[in-house]
PLY file of the C-alpha trace (Angstrom):
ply
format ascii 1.0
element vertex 266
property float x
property float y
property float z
element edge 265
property int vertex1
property int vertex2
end_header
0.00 0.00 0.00
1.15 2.94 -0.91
0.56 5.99 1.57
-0.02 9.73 0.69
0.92 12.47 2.95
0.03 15.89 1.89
2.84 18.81 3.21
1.02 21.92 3.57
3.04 23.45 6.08
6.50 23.34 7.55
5.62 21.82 11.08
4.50 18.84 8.17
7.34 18.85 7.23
9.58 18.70 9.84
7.69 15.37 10.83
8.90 14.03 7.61
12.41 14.51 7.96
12.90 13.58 11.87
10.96 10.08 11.82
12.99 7.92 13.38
12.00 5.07 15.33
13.08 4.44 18.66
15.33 0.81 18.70
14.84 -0.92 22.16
17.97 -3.11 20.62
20.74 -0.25 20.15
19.55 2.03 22.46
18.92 4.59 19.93
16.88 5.83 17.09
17.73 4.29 13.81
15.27 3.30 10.63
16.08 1.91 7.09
13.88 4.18 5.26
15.13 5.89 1.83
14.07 8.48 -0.37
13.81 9.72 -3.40
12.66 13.61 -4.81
11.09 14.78 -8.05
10.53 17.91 -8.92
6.64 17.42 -9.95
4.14 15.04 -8.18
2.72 13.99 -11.37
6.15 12.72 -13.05
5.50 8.38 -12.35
8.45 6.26 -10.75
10.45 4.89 -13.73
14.18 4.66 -14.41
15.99 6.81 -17.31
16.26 3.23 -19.23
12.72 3.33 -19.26
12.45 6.33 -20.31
14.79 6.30 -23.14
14.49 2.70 -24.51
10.90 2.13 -23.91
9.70 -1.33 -24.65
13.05 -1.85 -26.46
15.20 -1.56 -23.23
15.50 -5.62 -22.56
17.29 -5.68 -25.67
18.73 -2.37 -25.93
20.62 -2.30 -22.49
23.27 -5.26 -22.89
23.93 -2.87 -26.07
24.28 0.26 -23.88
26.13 -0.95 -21.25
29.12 -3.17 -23.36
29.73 0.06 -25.55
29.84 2.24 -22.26
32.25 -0.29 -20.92
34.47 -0.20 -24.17
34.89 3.54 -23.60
35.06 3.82 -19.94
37.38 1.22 -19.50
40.60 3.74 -20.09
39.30 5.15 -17.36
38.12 2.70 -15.00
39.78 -0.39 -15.30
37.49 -2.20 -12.88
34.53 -1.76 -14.86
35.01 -4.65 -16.67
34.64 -6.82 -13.10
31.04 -7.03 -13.52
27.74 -5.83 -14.94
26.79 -4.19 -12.02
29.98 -2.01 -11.49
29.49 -1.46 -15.47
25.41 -0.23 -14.58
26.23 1.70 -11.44
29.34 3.66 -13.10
27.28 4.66 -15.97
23.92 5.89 -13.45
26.81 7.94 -12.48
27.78 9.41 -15.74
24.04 9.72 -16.78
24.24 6.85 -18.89
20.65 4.94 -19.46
20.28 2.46 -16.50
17.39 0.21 -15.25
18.88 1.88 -11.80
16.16 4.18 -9.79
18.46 6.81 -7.84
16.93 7.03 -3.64
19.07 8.89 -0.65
18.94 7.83 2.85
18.71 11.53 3.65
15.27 13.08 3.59
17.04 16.68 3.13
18.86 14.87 0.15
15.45 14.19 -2.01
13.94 17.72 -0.64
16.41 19.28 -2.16
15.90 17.34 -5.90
12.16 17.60 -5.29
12.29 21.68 -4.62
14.65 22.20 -7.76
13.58 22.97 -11.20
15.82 23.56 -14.09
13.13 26.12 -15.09
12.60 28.32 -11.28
9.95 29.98 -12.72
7.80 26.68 -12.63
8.42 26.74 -8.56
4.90 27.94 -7.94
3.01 26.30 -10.63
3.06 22.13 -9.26
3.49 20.18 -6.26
6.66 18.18 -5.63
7.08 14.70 -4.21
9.04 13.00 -1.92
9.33 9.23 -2.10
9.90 7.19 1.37
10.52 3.07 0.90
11.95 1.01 3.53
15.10 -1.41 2.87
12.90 -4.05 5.67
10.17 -4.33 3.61
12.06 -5.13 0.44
14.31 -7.33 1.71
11.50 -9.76 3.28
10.52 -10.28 0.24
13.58 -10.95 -2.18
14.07 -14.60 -2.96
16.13 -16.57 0.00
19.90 -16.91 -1.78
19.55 -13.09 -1.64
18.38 -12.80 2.14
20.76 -15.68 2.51
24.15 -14.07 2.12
22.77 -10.86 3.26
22.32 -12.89 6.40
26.05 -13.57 5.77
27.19 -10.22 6.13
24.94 -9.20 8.32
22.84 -6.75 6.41
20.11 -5.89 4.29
22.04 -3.78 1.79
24.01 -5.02 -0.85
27.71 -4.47 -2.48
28.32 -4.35 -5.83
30.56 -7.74 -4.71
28.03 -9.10 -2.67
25.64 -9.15 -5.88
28.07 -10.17 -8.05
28.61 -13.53 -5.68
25.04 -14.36 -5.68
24.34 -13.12 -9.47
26.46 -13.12 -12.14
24.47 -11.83 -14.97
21.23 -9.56 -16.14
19.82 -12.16 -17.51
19.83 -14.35 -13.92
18.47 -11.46 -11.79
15.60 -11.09 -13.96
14.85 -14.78 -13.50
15.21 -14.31 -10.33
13.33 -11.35 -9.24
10.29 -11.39 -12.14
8.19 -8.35 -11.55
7.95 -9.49 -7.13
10.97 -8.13 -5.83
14.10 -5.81 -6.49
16.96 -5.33 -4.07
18.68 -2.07 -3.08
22.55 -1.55 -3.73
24.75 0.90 -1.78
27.17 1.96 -4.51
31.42 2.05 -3.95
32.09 5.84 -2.70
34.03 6.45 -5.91
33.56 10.40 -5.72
31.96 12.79 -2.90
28.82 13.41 -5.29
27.78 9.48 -4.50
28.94 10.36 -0.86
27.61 13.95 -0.55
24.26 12.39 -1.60
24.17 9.41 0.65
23.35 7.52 -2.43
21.27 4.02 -2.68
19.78 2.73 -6.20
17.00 -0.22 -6.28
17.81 -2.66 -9.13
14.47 -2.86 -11.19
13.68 -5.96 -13.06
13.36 -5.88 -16.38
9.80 -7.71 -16.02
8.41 -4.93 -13.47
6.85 -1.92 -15.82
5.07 -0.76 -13.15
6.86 0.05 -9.78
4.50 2.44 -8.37
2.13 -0.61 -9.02
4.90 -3.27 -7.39
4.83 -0.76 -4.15
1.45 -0.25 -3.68
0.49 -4.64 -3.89
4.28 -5.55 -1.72
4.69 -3.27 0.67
3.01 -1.07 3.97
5.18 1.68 4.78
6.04 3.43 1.14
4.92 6.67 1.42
4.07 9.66 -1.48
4.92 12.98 0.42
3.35 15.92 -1.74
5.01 18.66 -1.46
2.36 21.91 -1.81
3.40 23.95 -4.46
3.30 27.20 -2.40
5.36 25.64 0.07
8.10 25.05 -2.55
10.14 28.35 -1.88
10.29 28.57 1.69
11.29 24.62 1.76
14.37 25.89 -0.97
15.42 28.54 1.16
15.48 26.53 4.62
17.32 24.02 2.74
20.00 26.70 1.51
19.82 27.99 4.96
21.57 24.46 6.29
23.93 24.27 3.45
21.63 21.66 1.62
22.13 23.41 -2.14
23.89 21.99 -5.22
27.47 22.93 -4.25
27.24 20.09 -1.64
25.19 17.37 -4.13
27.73 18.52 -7.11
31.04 19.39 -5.31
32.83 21.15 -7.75
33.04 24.04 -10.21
29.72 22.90 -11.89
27.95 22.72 -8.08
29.14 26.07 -7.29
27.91 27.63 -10.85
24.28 26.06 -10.60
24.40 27.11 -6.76
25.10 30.33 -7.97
22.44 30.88 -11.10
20.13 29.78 -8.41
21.07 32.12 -5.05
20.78 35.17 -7.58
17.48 34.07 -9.80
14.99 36.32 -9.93
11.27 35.83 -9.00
0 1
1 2
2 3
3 4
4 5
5 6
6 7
7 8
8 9
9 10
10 11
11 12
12 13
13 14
14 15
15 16
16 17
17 18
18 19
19 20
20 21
21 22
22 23
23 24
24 25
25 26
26 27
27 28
28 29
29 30
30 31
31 32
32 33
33 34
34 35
35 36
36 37
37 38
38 39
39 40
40 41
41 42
42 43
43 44
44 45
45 46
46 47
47 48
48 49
49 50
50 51
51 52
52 53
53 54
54 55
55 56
56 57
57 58
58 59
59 60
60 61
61 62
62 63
63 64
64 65
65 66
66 67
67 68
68 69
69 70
70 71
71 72
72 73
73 74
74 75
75 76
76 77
77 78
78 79
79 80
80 81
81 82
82 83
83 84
84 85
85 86
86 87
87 88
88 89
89 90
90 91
91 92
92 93
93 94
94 95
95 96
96 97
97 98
98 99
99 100
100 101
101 102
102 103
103 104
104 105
105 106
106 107
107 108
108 109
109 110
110 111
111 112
112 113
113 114
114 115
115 116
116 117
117 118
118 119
119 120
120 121
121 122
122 123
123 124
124 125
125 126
126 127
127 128
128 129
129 130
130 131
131 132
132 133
133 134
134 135
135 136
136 137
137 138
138 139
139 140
140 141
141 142
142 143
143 144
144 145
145 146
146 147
147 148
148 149
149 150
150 151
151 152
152 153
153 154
154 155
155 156
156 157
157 158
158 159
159 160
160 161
161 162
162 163
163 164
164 165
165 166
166 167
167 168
168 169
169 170
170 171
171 172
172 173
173 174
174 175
175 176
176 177
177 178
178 179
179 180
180 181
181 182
182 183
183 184
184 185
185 186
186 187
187 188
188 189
189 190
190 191
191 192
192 193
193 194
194 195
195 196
196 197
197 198
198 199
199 200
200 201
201 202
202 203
203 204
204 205
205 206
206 207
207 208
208 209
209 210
210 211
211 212
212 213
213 214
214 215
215 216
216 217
217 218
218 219
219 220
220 221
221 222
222 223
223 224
224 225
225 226
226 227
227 228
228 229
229 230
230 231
231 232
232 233
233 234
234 235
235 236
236 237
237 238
238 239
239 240
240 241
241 242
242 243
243 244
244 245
245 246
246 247
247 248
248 249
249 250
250 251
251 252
252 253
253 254
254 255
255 256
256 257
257 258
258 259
259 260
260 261
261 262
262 263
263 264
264 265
């Protein structure tokens, strides 16, 4: 079931991004929750594959990724380990994936859900936050996958930890069908993937409808709506605790779209 949480108001809001449950077992107050932003509530859940290969991506996507790999591989030798190193590099690069990007920091998807490359559409639609939890997905993902998770005592996975239990596209499909997908924490190979406390769920070729695989698997997804006249104030308490672009892009290109932003214009 998928739950939706309208944010009208910043006390709302606040509640969103301080839920944390209290653990009896660690003494403190921890959750596996992750989310994911976008910048209008209509825009559906699908990954850029998807949305660039349509029905063609099943066959289109061993052709995307071994010509990425051909080029990268100058420049990242250890690309050619495995597909999933090959897939999570190229998310990285923008490169078509079947990989659906999610933060474990609710300030993280606020900021990608109150940013438009367009400001002046701020005002004009409401933004989302998506909220899944690791728990639920994991309890459901076919038993050699909870099985060496159980191993390492997690419910995450490694690109190496996949790569032991699945060796190919073509296997995880199998696998998974359109009932499951597993989440992936990916190597820290640059501060963006750090700054942005990054996560990706694997989607299976067989699911075309995640919003749909959400709503029949699972009890605590949530759809936070972000009201559209809320948008500004949410953009400027985020700049306010140094939540902007120059943090989720470190670098010259962070700084310059900080920038155009700080001095745009109403």
């Amino acid at each position: 079931m998928i739950n939706t949480v309208r944010i009208e108001d910043m006390d709302s809001l606040f509640r969103m991004i301080s839920e944390q449950e209290y653990r009896e077992d660690l003494g403190r107050n921890r959750n596996l929750y992750i989310y994911r932003g976008q910048p209008n509530s209509e825009f559906p859940l699908t990954t850029s594959l998807m949305r660039n290969c349509k029905n063609k991506r099943k066959e289109l996507e061993p052709c995307i990724l071994r010509n990425f790999t051909k080029y990268a591989a100058l420049e990242v030798p250890t690309i050619e380990r495995s597909v999933w190193r090959q897939m999570i590099f190229g998310q990285h690069h923008g490169l078509p994936t079947r990989l659906l990007d999610w933060s474990y920091s609710p300030l993280m998807a606020l900021h990608f859900s109150v940013t438009e490359n367009d400001m002046d559409e701020m005002s004009t639609h409401d933004s989302v936050v998506w909220r899944i939890d690791i728990h639920e997905l994991h309890d459901i993902l076919p038993q050699k996958y909870k099985d060496i998770a159980s191993k390492f005592n997690t419910t995450v996975f490694t690109v190496d930890m996949l790569q032991d239990v699945c060796g190919s596209l073509e296997e995880y499909d199998e696998d998974m069908g359109d009932k499951a997908m597993l989440i992936i924490e990916p190597p820290s190979v640059d501060l963006r993937i750090v700054n942005q406390y990054s996560f990706f769920s694997v989607i299976p070729s067989k699911m075309e409808d995640i919003q749909g695989f959400l709503d029949a698997n699972t009890n605590l997804t949530t759809k936070y709506i972000i009201d559209k006249n809320l948008r500004w104030e949410v953009r400027d308490m985020l700049d306010h605790q140094n939540i902007s672009e120059r943090i989720v892009y470190p670098g010259l290109d962070g700084i310059s779209k900080w920038l155009g932003r700080h001095y745009f214009v109403k």
